[in-house]
C-alpha positions in Angstrom: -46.9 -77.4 52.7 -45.9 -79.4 55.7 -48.6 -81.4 57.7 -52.7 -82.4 57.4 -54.7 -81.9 60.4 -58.0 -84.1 60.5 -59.7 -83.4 64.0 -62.8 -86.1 64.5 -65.4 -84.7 66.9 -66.4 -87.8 69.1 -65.0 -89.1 72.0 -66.5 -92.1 74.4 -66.8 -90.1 77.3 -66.3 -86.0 78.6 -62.9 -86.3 80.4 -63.6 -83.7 83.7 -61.0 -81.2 82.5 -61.5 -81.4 78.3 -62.1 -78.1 76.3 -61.8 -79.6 73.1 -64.5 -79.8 70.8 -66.6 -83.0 70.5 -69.5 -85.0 70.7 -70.4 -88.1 72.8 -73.0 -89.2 70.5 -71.8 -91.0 67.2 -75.1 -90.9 65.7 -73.9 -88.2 62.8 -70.4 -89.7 62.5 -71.4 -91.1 58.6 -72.6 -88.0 57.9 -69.6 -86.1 60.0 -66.9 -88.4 57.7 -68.7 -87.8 54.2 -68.7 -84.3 54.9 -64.9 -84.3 55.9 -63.9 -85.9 52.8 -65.6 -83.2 51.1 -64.2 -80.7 52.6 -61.5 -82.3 51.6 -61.9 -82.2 48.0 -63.4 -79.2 48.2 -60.2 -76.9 49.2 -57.9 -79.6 47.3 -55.1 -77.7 45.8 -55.1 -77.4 41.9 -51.7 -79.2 42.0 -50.6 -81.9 44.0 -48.4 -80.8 46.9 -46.0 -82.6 49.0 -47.2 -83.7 52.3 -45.2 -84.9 55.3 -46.9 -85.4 58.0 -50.9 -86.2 58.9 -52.3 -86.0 61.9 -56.0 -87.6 63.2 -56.6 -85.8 66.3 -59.9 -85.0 67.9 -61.9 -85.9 70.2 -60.7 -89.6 69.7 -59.9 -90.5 66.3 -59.7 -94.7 67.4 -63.2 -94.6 68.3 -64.4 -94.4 64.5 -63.0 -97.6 63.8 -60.1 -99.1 60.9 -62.9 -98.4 57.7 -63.5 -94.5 58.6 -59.9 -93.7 59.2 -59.3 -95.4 55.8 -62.1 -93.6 53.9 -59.9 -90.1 55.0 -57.1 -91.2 54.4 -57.7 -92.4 51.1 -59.4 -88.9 50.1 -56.4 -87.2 51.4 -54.0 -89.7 49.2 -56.1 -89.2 46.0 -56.1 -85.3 46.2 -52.5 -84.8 47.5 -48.8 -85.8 47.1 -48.0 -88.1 50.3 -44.6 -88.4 50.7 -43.8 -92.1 51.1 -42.5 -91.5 54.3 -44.8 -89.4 56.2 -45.7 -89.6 59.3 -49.1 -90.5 59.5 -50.9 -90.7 63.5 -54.0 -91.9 64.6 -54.6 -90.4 68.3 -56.1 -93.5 70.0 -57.8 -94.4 73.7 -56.4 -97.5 75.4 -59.8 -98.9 74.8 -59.9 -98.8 71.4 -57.0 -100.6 70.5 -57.4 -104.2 69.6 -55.1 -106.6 67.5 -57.5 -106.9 64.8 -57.8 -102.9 65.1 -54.4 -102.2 65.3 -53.6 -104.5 62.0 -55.8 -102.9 59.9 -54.8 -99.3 61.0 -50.5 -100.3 60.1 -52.2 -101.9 56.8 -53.7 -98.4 55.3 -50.7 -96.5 56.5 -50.8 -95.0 59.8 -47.6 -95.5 61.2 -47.8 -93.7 64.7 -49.7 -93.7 68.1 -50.9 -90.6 70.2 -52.3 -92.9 73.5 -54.3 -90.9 75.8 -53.0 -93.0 78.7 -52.9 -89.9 80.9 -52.6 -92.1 84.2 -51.0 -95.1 85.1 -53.2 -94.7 88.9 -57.5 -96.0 88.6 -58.0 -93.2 91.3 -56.5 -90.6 88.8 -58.3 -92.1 86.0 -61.7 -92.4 87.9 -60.8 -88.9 89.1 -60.2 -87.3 85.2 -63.7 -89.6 84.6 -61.7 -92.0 81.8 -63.1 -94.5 80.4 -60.2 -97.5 80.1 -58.3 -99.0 82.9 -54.5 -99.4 83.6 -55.1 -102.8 82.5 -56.0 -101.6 79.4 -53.3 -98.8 78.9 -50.7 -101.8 79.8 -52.1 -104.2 77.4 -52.7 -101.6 74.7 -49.0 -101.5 74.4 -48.3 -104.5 74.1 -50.8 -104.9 71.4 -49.1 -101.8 69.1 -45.8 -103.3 69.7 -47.1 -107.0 68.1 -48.9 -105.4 65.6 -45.5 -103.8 64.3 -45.1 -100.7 65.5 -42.1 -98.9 66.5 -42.8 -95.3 67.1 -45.6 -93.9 69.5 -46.7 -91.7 72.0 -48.6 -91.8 75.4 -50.1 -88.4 77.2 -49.6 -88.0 80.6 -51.1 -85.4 83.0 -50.0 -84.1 86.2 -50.9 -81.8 89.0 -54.2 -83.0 89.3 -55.7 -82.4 93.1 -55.2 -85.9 95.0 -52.2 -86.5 92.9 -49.0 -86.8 95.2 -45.5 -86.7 94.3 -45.3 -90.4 95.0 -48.0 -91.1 92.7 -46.8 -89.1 89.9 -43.4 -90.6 90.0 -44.9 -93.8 89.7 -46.7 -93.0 86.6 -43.1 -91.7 85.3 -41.3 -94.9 86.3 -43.9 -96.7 84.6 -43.8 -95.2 81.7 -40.0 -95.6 81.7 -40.1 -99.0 82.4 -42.1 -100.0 79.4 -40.1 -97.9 76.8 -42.8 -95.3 75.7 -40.6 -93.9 72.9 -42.2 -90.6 73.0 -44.0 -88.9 75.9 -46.2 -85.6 75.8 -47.0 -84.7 79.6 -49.5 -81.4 80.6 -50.2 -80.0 83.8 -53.4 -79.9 84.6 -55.4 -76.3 83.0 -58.8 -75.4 84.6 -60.8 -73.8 81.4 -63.5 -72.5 81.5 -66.2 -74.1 80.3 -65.5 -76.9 81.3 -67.3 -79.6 83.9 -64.0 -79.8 86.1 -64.2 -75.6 86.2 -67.7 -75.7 87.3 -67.2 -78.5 89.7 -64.3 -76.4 91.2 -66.4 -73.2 91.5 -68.8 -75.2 93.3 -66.8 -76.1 96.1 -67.2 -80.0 94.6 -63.5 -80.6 93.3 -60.2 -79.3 95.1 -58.2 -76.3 92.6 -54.9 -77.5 91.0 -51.6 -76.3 93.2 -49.2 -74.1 91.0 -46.2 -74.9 93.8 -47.2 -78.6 93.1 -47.3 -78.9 90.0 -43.9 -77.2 89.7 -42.5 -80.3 91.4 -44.3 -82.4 89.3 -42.7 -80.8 86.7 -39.3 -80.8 87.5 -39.3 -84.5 88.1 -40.3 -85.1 85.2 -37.7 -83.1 83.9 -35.1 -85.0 85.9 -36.5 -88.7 85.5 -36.5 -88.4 82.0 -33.3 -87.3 81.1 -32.0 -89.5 83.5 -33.5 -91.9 81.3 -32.1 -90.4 78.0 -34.8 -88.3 76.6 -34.6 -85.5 75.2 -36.8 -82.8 76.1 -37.2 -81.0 72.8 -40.1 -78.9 73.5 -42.0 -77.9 77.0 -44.6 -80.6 77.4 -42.5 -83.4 75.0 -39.7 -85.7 75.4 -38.4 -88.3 73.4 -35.8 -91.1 73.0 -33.3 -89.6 70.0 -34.9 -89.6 67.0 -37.9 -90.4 67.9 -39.8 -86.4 67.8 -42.8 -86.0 66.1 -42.4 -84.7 63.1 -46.5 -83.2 63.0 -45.9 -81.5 66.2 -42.3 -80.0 65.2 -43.7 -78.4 62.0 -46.5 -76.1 64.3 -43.8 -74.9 66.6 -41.5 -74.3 63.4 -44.4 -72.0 61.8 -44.7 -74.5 58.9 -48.0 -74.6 56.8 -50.7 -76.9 57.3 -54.5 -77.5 56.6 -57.1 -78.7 59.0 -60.4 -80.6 57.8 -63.3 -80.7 60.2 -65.1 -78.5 62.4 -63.1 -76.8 64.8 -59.8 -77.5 62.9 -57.1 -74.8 62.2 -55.0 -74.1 58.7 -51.8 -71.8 58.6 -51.0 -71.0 55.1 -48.1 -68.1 54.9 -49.3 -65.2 56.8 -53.0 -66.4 56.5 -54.8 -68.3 59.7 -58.4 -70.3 59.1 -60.4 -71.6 61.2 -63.4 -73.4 60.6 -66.5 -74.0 63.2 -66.9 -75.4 66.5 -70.4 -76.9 65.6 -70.7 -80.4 64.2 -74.1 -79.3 62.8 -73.1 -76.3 61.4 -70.2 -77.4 60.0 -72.2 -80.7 58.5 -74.9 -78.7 57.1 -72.5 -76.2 55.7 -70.2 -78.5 54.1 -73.0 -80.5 52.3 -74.2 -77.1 51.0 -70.7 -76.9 49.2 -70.2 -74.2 52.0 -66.9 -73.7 53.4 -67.4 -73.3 57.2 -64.7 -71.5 57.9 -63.5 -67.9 58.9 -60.2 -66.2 58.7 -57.6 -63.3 59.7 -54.4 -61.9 58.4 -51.8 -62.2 60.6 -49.3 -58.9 60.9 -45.9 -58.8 61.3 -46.2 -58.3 65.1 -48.4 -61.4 65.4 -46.3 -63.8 63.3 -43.3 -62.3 65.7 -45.2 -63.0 69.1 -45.4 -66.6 67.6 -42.6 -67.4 66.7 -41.0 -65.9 70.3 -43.6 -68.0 71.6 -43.1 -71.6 69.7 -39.1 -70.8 69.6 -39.1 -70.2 73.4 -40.9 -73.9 74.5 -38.7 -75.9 71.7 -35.2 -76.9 73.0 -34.0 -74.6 70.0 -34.9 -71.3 71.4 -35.0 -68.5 69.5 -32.9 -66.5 66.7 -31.5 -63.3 67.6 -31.1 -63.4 63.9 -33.3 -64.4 62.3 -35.3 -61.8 64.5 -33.4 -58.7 63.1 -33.5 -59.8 59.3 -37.6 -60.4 59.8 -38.6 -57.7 61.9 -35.8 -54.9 62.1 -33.4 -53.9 64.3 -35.4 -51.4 66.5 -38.2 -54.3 67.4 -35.3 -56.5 68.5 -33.9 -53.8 70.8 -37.5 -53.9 72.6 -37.4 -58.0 73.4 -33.5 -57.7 74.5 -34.5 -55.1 76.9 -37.5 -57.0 78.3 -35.4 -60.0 78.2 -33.1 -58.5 80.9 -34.6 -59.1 84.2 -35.1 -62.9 83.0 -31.5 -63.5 82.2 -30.9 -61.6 85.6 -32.7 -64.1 87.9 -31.1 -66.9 85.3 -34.7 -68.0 83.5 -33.7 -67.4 80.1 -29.6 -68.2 79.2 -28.0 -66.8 76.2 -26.8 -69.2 73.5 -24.3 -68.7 70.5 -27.3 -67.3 68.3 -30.1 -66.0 70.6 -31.6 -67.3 73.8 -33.3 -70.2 75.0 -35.1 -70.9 78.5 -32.9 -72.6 81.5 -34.3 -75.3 83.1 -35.4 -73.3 85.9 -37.2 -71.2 83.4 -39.3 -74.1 81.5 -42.2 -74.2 83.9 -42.5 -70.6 83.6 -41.9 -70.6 79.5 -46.0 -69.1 78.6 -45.3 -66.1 81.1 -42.0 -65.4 79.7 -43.5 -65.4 76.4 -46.0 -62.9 77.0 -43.8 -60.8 79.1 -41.8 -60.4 75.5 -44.7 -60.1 73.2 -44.6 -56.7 70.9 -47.9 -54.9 71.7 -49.0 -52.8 68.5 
């Protein structure tokens, strides 16, 4: 097995445009981490397996505090092989990051940042309704870099409404100038659900701009590379050798387990999935209840996957590797669909399959599902 996914359900503030699940209260977060390291022991493997990567996502992870994260990670050491080198990330807001927070979290292990700077601009942060400042983002940086550590990763989001090209390249240059060794950057998704969807509906909050946030995208493109990073999967760039791991093990179809409600497990053709209710999931767990549910994938899932994680890494995908997994005759279907995309020069063809131009990147999730093998 490849990676651990722990998602914590609490975050400070709702961000405008979040679908994820969490809380703002931290009233049940004892009760939330006790029943997390249950679960935990709970669906423990018989036999220790080898993990390489772990991964506290969320919600916002940092806003448990340095004895929490330890109590996790210490049930996830005692109950499974670590490899001594894993990669091991705490997702963390600017505002949580302190020197005395920061020492303790390099002291139990975790060796790598997620930052949710998403802004270097107060009027985008104010507009996104964050709750640090650029001071803070700045400084937070600064702090990480004292404390030790060498490899982390800021978000950045772009093609917000208000947010002009001027402004976005000045969150880029920013982010340039101070090094950021790894940088994850989204455009701006309305979902439903959420308060910036409603607010939009309303008539309260401009839409985004597709055409926008195609520019935004392609100098993002250009600035980085310009810079030396390599952009090694749609929304990620990094200075060489500086990917992360966690993330490249989804998009390769590796295994992995996710503890706490709402969290995801892949396990060979098997997907799980356990509930989006803190609650629920609470009262379920301390029943000795797994909260979970679960599908089978078939063959024609696991190949819309794979066309769909190999087309947004740099990698592409495997003509291949297609034909020995799925058969010739399935092949034939996505090289004919594939046509009119390496016609108008969106996809190019490589030595072993096909990958997506750069003209083609923005466009990567339609291009995907315009190859997808309906049963």
């Amino acid at each position: 097995m490849s990676g651990i996914y722990i998602h914590i359900p609490f975050c400070r503030k709702a961000c405008h445009y979040c679908n994820f699940h969490f809380s703002t209260s931290l009233a049940s977060a004892n009760s939330m981490v006790d029943s997390i390291n249950k679960e935990i022991r709970m669906r423990a493997p018989t036999s220790l397996e080898n993990i390489n990567t772990i991964y506290f996502g969320g919600g916002t992870p940092s806003i448990l505090g340095p004895e929490k994260i330890n109590s996790l990670l210490s049930t996830i050491q005692l109950h499974f092989k670590v490899d001594p080198l894993a990669e091991i990330t705490l997702e963390a807001n600017p505002d949580d990051i302190t020197t005395e927070n920061a020492l303790a979290w390099k002291a139990m292990g975790i060796n790598r940042f997620s930052i949710g700077v998403q802004s270097f601009s107060a009027q985008n942060l104010e507009w996104m309704n964050r709750a640090h400042t650029v001071k803070q983002s700045i400084e937070c940086i600064e702090i990480i870099r004292s404390a030790g550590f060498t490899n982390f990763s800021i978000d950045l989001i772009y093609g917000t409404p208000g947010q002009d090209q001027q402004s976005w390249e000045e969150d880029l240059k920013m982010a340039l100038e101070l090094k950021i060794p790894h940088l994850s950057c989204y455009a701006l998704t309305v979902e439903e659900g959420t308060a910036l969807n409603k607010m939009i509906n309303q008539g309260k909050k401009e839409d985004v701009n597709p055409d926008e946030q195609a520019e935004r995208f392609n100098s993002l493109v250009s600035m980085t590379k310009q810079a030396g990073y390599l952009h090694y999967e749609i929304s990620n760039f990094a200075l060489p050798g500086m990917e992360s791991k966690h993330n490249s093990a989804y998009w390769e179809g590796k295994a992995y387990m996710g503890f706490g409600p709402a969290a995801h497990s892949l396990q060979g053709k098997t997907r799980s999935w356990n509930i989006s209710n803190n609650i629920e999931y609470t009262r379920s767990i301390q029943a000795s209840k797994l909260a979970s549910e679960q599908e089978e994938l078939s063959a024609t899932n696991l190949l819309n996957e794979y066309i769909m994680t190999g087309l947004r890494s740099s990698k592409g995908i495997d003509r291949e590797y297609i034909r020995l997994q799925w058969g010739e005759q399935l092949l034939g279907l996505i090289e004919m669909e594939m046509v009119q995309f390496l016609q108008t020069g969106k996809l190019v063809s490589t030595d072993y399959g096909w990958k997506l131009s750069e003209a083609g990147k923005f466009f990567a999730d339609g291009i995907a599902s315009s190859l997808f093998i309906i049963d």
